[in-house]
C-alpha positions in Angstrom: 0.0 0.0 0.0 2.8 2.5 0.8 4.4 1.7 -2.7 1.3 2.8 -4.5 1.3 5.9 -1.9 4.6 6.9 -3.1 4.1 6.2 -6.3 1.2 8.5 -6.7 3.4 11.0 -4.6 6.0 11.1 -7.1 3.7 11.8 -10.2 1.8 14.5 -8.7 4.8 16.3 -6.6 8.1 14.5 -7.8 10.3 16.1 -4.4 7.1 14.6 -2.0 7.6 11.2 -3.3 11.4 11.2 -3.0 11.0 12.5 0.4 8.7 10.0 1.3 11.0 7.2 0.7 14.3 9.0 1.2 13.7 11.2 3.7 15.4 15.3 3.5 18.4 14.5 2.0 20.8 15.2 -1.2 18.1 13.0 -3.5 15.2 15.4 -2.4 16.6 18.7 -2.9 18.4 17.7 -6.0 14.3 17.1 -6.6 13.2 20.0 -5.6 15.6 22.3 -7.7 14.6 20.2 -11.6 11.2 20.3 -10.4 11.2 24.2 -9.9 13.1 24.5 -12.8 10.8 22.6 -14.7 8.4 19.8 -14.0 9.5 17.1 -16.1 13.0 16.5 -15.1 12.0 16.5 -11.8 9.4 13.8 -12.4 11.9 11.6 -14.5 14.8 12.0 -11.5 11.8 10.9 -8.7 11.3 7.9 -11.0 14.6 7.2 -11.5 15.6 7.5 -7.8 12.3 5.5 -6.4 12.3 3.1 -9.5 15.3 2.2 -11.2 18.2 3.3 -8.9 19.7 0.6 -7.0 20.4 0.5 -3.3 16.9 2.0 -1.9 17.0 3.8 1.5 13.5 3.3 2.4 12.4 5.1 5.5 10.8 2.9 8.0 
């Protein structure tokens, strides 16, 4: 259930998703800046970092 909660997260607001499941730290406001800049890179890093990135520091 919290996958499909972060997963909605991520599409709607890209840096909320990433800090659901990483917590504050580089990821997020690495986030935060592409999705100010513009939304689409932002939404394409959440993915990558919540998706496809290996080694996932989920927050318990």
């Amino acid at each position: 259930m919290m996958g499909i909660i972060v997963l909605i997260a991520t599409i709607l607001l890209p840096p909320l998703g990433v800090a659901l499941k990483h917590g504050l730290d580089r990821d997020f406001w690495i986030n935060l800046i592409l999705t100010l800049i513009l939304y689409v890179p932002g939404l394409v890093h959440g993915i990558y970092v919540n998706y496809l990135r290996g080694g996932s520091r989920a927050i318990a």
